[in-house]
C-alpha positions in Angstrom: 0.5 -13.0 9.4 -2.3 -9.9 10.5 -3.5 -7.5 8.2 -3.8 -3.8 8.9 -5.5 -1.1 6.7 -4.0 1.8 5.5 -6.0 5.2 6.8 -4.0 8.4 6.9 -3.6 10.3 4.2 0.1 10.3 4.7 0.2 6.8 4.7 -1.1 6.4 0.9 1.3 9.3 0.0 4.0 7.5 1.5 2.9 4.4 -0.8 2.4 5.8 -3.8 5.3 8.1 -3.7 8.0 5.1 -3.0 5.8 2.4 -4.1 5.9 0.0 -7.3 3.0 0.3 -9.5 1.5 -2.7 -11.6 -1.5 -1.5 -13.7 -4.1 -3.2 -16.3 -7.3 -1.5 -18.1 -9.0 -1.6 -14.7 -6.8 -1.6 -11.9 -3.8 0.3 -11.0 -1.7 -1.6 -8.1 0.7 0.4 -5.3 3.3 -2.0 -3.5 5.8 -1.1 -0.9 7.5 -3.1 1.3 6.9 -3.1 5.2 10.3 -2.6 6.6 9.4 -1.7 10.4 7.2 -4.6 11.0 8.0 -7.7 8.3 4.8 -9.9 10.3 2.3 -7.1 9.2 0.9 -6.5 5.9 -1.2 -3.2 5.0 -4.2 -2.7 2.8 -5.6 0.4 1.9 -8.3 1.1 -0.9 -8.9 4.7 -2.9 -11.5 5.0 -5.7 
C-alpha cells in the first residue's frame, strides 16, 4: 500500500467538504474515501 500527501488547496477542500469528521478536545479528523486509486492512501496535515 503507498502513501501520498495531500498538497493543493483543492485537494483539502475536496476532503473536508465530502469528508467524515471524527473530533476529540484536541484533534479534529477529515476521512474520505479514495475511489480513483483503492492501492493509494492520502495524508495531508493543516494547523
Amino acid at each position: 500500500m503507498k502513501i501520498e500527501k495531500l498538497r493543493k488547496n483543492s485537494e483539502f477542500r475536496a476532503v473536508y467538504r465530502r469528508g467524515k469528521s471524527f473530533s476529540n478536545s484536541i484533534l479534529v479528523l477529515y476521512v474520505f474515501k479514495n475511489y480513483k486509486n483503492k492501492d493509494i492512501n492520502r495524508l495531508g496535515i493543516s494547523v
